[in-house]
Backbone as CSV, one residue per row, in Angstrom:
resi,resn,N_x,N_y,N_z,CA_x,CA_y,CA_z,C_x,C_y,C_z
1,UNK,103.577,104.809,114.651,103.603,103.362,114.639,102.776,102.857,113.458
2,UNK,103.059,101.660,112.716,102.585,101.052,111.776,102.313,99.686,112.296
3,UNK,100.922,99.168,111.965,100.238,97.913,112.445,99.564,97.041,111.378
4,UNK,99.462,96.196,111.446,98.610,95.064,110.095,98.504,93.679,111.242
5,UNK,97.499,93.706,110.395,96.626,92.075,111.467,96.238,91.490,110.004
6,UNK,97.759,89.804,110.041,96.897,89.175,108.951,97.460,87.704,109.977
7,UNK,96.418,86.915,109.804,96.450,85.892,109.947,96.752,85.537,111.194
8,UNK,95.988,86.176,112.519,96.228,86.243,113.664,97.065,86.688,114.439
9,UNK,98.462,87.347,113.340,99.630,87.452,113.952,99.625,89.286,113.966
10,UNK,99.684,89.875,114.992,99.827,91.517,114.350,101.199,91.656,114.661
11,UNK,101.710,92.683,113.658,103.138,93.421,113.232,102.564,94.372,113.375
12,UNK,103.365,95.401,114.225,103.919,96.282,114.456,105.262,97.095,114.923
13,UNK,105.552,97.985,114.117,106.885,98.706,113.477,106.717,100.119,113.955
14,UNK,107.995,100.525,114.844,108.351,101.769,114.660,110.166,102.248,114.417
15,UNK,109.739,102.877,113.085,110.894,103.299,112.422,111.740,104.529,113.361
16,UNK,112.614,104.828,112.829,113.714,106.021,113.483,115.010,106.047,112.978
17,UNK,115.250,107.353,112.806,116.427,107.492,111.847,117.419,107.312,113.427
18,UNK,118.539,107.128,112.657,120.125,106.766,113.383,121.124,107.660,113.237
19,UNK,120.438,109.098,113.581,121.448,109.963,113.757,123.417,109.836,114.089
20,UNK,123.742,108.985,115.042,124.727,109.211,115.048,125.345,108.222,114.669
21,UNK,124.787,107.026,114.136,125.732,105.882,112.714,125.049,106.534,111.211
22,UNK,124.673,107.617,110.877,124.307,108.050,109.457,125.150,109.301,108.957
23,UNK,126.204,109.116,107.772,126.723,110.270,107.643,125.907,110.553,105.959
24,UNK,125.330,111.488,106.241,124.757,112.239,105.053,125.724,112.266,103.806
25,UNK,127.145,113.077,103.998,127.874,113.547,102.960,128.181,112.386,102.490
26,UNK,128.416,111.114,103.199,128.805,110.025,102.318,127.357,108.652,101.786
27,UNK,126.490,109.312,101.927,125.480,108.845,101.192,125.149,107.661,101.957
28,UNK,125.192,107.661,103.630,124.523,106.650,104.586,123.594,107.121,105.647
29,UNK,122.209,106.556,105.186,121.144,106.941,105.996,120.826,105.479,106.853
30,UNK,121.293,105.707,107.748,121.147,104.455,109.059,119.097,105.115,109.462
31,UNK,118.353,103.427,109.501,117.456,103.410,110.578,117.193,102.312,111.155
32,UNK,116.450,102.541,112.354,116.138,101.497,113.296,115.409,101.234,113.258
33,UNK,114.527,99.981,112.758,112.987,99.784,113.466,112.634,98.689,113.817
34,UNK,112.212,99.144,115.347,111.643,98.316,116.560,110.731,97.425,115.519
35,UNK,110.258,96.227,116.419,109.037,95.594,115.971,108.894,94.766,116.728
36,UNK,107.253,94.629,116.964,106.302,94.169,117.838,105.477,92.826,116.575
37,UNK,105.540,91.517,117.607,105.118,90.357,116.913,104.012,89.709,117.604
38,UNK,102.678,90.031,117.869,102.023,88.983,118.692,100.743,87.928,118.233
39,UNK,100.666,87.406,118.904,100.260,85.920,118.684,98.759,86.216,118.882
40,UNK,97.881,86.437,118.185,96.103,86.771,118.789,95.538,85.857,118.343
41,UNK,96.107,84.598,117.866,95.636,82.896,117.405,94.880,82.462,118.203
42,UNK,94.715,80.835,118.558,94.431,80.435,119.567,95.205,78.733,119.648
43,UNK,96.427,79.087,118.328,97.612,78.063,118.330,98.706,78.657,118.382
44,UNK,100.097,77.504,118.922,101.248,78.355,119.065,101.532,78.279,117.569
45,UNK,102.860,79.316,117.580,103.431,79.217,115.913,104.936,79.627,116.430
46,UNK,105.481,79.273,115.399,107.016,79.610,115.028,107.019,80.377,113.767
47,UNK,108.200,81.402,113.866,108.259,81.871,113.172,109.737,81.527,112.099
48,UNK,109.388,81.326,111.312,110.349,80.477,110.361,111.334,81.273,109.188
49,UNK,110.894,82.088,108.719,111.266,82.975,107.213,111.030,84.558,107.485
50,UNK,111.305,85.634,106.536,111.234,86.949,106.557,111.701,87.237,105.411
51,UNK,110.828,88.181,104.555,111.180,88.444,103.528,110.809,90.292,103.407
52,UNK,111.648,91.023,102.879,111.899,92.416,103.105,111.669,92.949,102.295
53,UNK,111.315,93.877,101.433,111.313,95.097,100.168,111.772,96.005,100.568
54,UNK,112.938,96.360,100.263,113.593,97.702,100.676,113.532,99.228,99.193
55,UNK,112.690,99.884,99.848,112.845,100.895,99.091,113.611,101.912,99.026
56,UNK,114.437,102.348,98.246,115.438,103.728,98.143,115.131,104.542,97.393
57,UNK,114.537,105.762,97.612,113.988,106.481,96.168,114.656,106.880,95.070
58,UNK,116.286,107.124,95.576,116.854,107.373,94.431,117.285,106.114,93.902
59,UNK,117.916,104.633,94.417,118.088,103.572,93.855,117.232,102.453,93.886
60,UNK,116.247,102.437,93.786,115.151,101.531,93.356,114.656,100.063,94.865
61,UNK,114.310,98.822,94.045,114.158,98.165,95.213,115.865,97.321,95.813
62,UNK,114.879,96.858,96.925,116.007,95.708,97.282,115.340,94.058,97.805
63,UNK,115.479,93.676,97.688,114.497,92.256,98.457,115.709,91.506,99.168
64,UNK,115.346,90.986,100.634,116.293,90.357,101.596,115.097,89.379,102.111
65,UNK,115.711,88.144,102.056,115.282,86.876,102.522,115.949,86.186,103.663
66,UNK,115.307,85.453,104.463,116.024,85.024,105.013,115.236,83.974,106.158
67,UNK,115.940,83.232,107.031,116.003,82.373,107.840,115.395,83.465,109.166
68,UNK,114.215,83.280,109.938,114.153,83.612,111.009,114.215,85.142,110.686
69,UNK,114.386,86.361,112.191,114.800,87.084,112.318,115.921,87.437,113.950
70,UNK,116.924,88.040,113.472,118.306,88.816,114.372,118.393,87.273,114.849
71,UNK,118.963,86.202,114.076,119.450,84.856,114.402,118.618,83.900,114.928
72,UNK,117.067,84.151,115.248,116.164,83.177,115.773,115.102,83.057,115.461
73,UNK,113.942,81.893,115.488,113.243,81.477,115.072,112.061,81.150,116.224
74,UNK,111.687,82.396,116.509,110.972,82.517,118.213,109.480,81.720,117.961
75,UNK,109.465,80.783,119.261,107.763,80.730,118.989,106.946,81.056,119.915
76,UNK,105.653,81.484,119.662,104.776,82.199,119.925,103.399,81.843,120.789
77,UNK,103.438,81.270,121.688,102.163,81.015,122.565,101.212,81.916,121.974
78,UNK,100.004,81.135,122.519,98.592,82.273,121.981,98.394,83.617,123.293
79,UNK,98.496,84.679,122.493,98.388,86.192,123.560,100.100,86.284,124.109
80,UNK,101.397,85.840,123.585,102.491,86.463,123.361,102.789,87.055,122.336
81,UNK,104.111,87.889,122.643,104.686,88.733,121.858,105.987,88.693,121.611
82,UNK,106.809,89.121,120.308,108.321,89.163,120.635,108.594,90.082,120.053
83,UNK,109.752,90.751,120.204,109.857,92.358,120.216,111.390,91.843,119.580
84,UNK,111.917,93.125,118.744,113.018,93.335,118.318,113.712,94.285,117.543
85,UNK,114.831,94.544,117.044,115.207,95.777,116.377,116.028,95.010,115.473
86,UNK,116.132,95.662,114.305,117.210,95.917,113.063,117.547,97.525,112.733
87,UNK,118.280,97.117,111.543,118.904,98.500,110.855,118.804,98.408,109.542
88,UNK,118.156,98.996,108.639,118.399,99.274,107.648,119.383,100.490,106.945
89,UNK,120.065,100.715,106.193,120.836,101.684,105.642,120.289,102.009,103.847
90,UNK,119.954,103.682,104.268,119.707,103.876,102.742,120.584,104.609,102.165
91,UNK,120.897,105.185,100.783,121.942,105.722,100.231,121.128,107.270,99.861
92,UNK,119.916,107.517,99.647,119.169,108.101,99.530,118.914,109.131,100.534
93,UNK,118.168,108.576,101.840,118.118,108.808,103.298,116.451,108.918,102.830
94,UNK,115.841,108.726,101.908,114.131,108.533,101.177,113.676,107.157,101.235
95,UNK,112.778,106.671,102.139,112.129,105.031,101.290,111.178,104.400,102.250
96,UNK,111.267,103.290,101.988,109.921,102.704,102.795,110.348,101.288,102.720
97,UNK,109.919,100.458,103.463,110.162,99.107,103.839,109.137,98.158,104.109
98,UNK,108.715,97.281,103.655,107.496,96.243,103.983,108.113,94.649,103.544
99,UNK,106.921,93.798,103.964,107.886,92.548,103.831,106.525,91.496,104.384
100,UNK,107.131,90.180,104.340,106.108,89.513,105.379,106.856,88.006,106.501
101,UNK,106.423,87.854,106.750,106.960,86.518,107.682,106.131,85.557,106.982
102,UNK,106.710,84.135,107.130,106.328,82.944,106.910,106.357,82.481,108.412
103,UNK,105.513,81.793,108.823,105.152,80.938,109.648,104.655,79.862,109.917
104,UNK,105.290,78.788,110.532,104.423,77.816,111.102,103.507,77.461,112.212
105,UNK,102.241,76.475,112.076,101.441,76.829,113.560,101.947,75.547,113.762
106,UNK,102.035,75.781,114.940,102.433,74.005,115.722,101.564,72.941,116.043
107,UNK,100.030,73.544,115.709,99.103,72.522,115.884,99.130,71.639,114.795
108,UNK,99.149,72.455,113.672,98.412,71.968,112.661,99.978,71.595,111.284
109,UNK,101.099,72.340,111.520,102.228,72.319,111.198,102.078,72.739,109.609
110,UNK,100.871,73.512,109.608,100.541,74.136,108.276,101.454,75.530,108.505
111,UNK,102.592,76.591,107.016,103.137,77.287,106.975,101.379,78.241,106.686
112,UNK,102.197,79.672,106.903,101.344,80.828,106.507,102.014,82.206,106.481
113,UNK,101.836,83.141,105.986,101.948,84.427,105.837,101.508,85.417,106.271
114,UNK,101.959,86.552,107.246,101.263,87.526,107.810,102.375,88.694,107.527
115,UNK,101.751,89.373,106.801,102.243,90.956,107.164,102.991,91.722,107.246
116,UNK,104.210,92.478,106.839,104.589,93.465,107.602,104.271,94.482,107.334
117,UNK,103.812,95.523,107.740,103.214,96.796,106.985,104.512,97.698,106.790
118,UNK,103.646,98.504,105.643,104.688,98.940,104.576,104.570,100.610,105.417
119,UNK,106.408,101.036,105.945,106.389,102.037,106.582,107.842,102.632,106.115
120,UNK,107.565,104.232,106.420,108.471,105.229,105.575,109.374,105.480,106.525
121,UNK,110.951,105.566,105.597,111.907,106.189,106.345,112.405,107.419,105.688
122,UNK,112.212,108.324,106.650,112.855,109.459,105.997,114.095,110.517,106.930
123,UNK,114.800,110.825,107.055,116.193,111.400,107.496,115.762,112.503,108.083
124,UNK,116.030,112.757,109.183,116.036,113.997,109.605,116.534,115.460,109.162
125,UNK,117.699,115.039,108.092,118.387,115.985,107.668,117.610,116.303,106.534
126,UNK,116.861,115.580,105.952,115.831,115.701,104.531,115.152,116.750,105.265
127,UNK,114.288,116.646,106.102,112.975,117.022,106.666,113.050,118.770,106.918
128,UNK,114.430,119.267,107.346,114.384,120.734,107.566,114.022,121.435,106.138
């Protein structure tokens, strides 16, 4: 598991390859990673933006922006959490992924930035 505490909000990520949506010979490394979002503030917040660095070792970066995350824009009481999964696909089946959220607090309706820690994907089929 990978964790970072910025700005009251901790991220935490656990990666995993996608054995049976990844076909090696055709240069698709499917992974999954869970992630854990909680609120250790002592205001609510929304979470508004997500921004990604996708690393591929053999093809360089990627950056993905976007609205929210998996279609929503969850908000966050103080001492909740919201949990979720994506997929990334590498061509490589080598790389690493980090990023951060933008957020708003609802008290104060000031935006901010927390975190995602920067964590490795690597293929099972690499690893033997």
């Amino acid at each position: 598991m990978y964790s970072s505490i910025t700005q009251n909000i901790k991220v935490s990520v656990i990666p995993e390859y996608d054995v049976k949506n990844s076909f090696p010979a055709d240069n698709r490394f499917v992974f999954r990673y869970n992630i854990v979002i909680e609120n250790l503030g002592n205001d609510a917040v929304k979470l508004m933006k997500r921004r990604w660095l996708i690393y591929d070792v053999s093809f360089g970066f990627t950056e993905v922006m976007g609205d929210g995350v998996i279609g929503m824009t969850p908000e966050l009481q103080p001492g909740e959490s919201f949990s979720y999964f994506s997929n990334v696909i590498l061509r490589s089946g080598v790389g690493n992924m980090q990023g951060n959220y933008i957020f708003k607090n609802l008290e104060t309706l000031e935006t901010f930035e927390s975190d995602i820690p920067k964590f490795n994907l690597v293929s099972e089929v690499l690893c033997n």
